[in-house]
Structure formats: structure tokens, C-alpha cells
C-alpha positions in Angstrom: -8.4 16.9 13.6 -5.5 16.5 11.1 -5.3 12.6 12.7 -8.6 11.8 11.7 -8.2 13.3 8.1 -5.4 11.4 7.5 -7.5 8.3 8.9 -10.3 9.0 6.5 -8.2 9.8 3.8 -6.2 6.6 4.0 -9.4 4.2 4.6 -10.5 6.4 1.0 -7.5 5.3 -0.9 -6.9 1.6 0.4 -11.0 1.1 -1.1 -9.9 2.5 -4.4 -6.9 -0.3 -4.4 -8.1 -2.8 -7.4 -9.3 -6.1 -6.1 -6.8 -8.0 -8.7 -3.6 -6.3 -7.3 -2.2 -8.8 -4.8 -0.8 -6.3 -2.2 0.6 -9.6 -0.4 2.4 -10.6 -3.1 4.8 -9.2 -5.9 4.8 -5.2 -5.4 7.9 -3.7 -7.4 10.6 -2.6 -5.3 11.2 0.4 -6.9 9.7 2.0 -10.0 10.6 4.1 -12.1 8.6 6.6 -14.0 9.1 8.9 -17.3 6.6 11.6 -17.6 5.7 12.4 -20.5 3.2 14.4 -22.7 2.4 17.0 -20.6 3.6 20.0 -23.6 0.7 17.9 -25.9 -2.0 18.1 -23.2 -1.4 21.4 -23.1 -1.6 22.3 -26.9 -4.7 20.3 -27.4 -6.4 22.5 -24.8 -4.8 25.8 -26.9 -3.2 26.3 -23.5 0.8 27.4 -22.6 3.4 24.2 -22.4 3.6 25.5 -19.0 0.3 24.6 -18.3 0.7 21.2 -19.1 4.0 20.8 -16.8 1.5 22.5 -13.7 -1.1 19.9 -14.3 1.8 17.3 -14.9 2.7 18.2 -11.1 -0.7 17.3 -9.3 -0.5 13.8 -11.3 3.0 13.7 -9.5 1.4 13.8 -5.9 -1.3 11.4 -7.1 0.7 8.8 -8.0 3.3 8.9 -5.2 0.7 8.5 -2.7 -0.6 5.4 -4.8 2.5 4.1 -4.6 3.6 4.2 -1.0 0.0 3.0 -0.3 0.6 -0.2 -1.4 4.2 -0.2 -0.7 6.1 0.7 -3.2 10.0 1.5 -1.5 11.4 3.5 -4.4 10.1 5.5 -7.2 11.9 7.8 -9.6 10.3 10.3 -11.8 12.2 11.5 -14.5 12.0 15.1 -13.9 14.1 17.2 -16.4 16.8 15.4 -18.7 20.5 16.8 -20.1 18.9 17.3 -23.4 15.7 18.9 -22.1 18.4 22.6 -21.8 17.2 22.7 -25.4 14.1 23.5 -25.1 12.5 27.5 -25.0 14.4 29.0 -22.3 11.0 30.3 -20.9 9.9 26.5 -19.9 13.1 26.2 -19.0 12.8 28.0 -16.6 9.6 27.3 -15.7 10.4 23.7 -15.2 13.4 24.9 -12.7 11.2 26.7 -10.5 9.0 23.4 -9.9 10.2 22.0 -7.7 10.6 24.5 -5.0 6.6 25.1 -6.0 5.9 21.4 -5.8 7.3 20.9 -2.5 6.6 24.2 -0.9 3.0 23.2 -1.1 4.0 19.2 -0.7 6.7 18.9 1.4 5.1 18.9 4.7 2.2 16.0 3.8 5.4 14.1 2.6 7.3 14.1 5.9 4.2 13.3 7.7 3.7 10.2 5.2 7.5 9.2 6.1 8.6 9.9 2.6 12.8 10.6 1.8 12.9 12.9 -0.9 16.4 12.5 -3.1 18.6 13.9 -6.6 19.5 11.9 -8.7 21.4 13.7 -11.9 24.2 16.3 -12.3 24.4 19.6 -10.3 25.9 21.7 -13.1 24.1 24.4 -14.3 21.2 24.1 -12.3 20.1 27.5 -11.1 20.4 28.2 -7.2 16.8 28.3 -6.2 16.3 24.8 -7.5 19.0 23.6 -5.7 18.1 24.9 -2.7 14.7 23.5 -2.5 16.2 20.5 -3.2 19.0 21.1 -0.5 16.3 21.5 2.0 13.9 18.7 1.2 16.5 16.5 1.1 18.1 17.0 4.6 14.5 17.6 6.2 13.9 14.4 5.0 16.6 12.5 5.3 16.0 10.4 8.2 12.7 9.1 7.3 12.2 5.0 6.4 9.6 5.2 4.4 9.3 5.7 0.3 12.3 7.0 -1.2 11.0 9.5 -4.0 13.8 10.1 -6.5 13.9 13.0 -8.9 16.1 12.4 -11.8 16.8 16.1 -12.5 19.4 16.9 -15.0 20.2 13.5 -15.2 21.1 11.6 -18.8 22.1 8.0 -18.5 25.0 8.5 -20.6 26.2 11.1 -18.7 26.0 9.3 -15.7 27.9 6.5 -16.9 30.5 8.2 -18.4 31.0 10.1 -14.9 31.3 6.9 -13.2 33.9 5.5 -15.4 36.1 9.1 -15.4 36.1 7.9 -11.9 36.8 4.7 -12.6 39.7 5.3 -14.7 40.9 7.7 -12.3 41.5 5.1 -9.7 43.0 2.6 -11.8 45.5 5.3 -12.2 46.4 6.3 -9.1 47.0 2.6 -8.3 43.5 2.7 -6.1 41.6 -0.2 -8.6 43.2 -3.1 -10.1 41.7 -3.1 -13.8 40.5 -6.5 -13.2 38.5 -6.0 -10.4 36.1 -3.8 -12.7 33.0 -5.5 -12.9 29.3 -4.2 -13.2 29.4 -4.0 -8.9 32.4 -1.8 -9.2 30.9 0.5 -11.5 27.4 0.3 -10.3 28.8 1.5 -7.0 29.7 4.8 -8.8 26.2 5.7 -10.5 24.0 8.1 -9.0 21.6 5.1 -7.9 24.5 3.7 -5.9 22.4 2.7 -2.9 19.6 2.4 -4.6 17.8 -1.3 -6.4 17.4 -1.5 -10.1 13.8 -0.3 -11.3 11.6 -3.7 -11.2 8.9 -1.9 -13.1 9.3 1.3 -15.6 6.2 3.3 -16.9 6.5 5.9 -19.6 3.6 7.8 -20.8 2.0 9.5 -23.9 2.2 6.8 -26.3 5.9 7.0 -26.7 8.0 3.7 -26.7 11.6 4.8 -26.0 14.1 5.3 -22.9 15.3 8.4 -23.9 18.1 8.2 -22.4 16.9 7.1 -18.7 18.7 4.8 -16.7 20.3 3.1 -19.5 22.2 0.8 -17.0 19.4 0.3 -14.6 16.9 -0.6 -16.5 19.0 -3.8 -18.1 16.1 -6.1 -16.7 13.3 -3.9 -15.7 9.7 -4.9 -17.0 8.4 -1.8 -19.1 5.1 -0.8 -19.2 3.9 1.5 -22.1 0.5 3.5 -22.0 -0.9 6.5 -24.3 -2.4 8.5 -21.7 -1.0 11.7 -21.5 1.2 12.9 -18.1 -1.4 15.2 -16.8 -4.2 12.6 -17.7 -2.7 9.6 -15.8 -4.3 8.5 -12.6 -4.5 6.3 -9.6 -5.7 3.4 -11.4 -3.7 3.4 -14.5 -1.0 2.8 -12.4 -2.9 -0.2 -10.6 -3.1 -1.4 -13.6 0.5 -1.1 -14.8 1.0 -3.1 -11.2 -1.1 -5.5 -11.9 0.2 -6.4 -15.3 3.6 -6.4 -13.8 2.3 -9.1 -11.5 1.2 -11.2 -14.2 4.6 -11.3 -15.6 7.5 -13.8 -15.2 10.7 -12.3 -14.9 13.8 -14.8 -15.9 16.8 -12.5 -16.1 18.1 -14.4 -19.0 17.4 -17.9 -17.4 15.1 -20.4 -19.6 
């Protein structure tokens, strides 16, 4: 029963695929996503900012399973930054208890999809329950070959840089690195995306046309893709379409 509802649902989703996207062809490796405007969805609706991060969370599942259907490898949502500590401490904390909600209802569909669920972002000062769902997702899925979904949780892009090069500096010290063997491979190899390509493609939402300090050194030659439709309000095929446009493009990387 579950095989043929998987069946159905897949032969569902591949139909909905856009008949411009060239599945054959240039897919991003890895994309990277920054969700935002779900606290404005909610207060046009006169509903809690808390309502708007809920419905933010079934666009999450949505567009992961867009992704891997056309074979996407890596996608990172930008889950909770260092500078998001400042908002109300009631979201706060409502944002921390997310993702054990989000994969206590998602977890199992996303091991049977093959999916590797990862952290990417600082530890510190993350409450215990949060890092324990994440604990768990992350060694239950840690073997599988498909779609690596990333959570940047925590995670500034200044921070992280400045991590990696308190490391860096560390081992020049005790003798370990010559000083002129640091290049961008030396400290790209101590970034939280160590193992992990550059974004190809990034998508921010709500009309907003900033990083906000998101993989500042990843993102050095990543195609960006700007929309005004809010988090909760994003679907399927606005990110076909953010796909397809990356298609169209020509990427250079500084060459003429």
C-alpha cells in the first residue's frame, strides 16, 4: 500500500515538472535558500508571528521534495541566524522547538526518500531539545546517498569565518601551517560547508535583496534569484521557475 502511494505520488509531481526545465541538462548542484517573510504573512492575516513560521514549515517540505525530484544534491535553508537571538524570546523559542516538530512528523518520509539531514552553524546556546532532534536526525540519516538537506541553524557567515581562521591562526602557531600555504582551499576546508560545493543557485524570498549575513564566502559566484512572494506563499513552481531562469544564465566566474 505505502509502495503504490509513493508510486502515485511521484508520477503526480514529475507531471507538475514545467516543460521548459531541462531536467537533462544544467540542475544546480546545490541551492541554497533564505526564507524569508513568514513574521509579514502572518501580520497581514492579524495572525501570531508564530503562525507565519508554522506555515513557513509546510513550504519547507514542499520545496525539498521539488528539489530532490529533479535532482537537486544539496540544498540549505537558512533556518535561524546569530542575530535572529534578538528577536521576542517567545518566537524564540518557538523557532527552537521546530525542528524537533518538523522532523518528528517528517523524518520518516525523508529516510524513505534517501534524504541526509545535516547542521550547519554554531552549537552554542542552542537549547538541548533542539539539539537533540537534530542529533538524532542526523545519525539516522547519515548513511543515505541521496539529497543532503542542510539547516543553517545559528549560523552567521561572519561567525563562521572568523571560527575558521581562530583555527587557522592556531595552527600557524603551533608550527602545524606554514603561513604561506593559506589560500581559499586551506580555509574553505575549515568552514562549516567543508565537504560541501558552493551554492550554484541562491533564492531569497519576500521582496528583500540582501544576504544578510549568509554564506558570505560561499556565495562568491552563486547566481541569486530574488522573488516577492512571501515564505509561507512560495510553492512548487516558483521554484521551477527560479530553476529555469538559472538555466538560462551564463555563468563566467570572472572569465570574458
Amino acid at each position: 500500500m505505502l509502495e503504490h502511494l509513493a508510486r502515485k505520488w511521484s508520477r503526480k509531481e514529475k507531471q507538475s515538472v514545467p516543460a521548459e526545465l531541462d531536467r537533462s541538462g544544467k540542475i544546480p548542484q546545490h541551492v541554497a535558500v533564505i526564507m524569508d517573510g513568514n513574521g509579514r504573512w502572518a501580520n497581514m492575516r492579524n495572525l501570531p508571528r508564530v503562525a507565519g513560521h508554522r506555515a513557513g514549515m509546510k513550504t519547507v517540505k514542499e520545496v525539498v521534495k521539488a528539489a530532490d525530484e529533479i535532482g537537486v544534491r544539496y540544498m540549505t535553508m537558512y533556518a535561524f541566524s546569530t542575530e535572529n537571538w534578538k528577536r521576542p524570546r517567545d518566537e524564540v523559542d518557538f523557532l527552537m522547538k521546530l525542528p524537533q516538530e518538523f522532523l518528528s512528523t517528517e523524518l520518516d518520509e525523508l529516510v524513505e526518500r534517501n534524504v541526509r539531514i545535516r547542521m550547519l552553524g554554531s552549537k552554542e546556546k542552542l537549547p538541548a531539545h533542539t539539539l537533540k532532534a537534530l542529533h538524532e536526525a542526523e545519525e539516522r540519516t547519515y548513511e543515505n546517498q541521496g539529497l543532503q538537506l542542510c539547516f543553517a541553524l545559528n549560523y552567521g557567515g561572519r561567525d563562521e569565518i572568523v571560527k575558521a581562521f581562530s583555527v587557522l591562526a592556531s595552527k600557524v602557531k603551533a608550527g602545524e601551517l606554514d603561513p604561506e600555504a593559506l589560500d581559499e582551499e586551506a580555509v574553505s576546508r575549515y568552514l562549516y560547508t567543508s565537504d560541501i560545493p558552493d551554492p550554484d543557485l541562491l533564492i531569497r524570498t519576500s521582496g528583500e535583496i540582501r544576504l544578510s549575513n549568509f554564506m558570505l564566502w560561499q556565495l562568491a559566484y552563486t547566481e541569486l534569484w530574488f522573488t516577492d512572494v512571501l515564505w509561507p506563499d512560495f510553492t512548487r513552481e516558483h521554484f521551477y521557475q527560479a530553476i529555469v531562469e538559472y538555466q538560462g544564465r551564463a555563468r563566467r566566474y570572472g572569465a570574458v
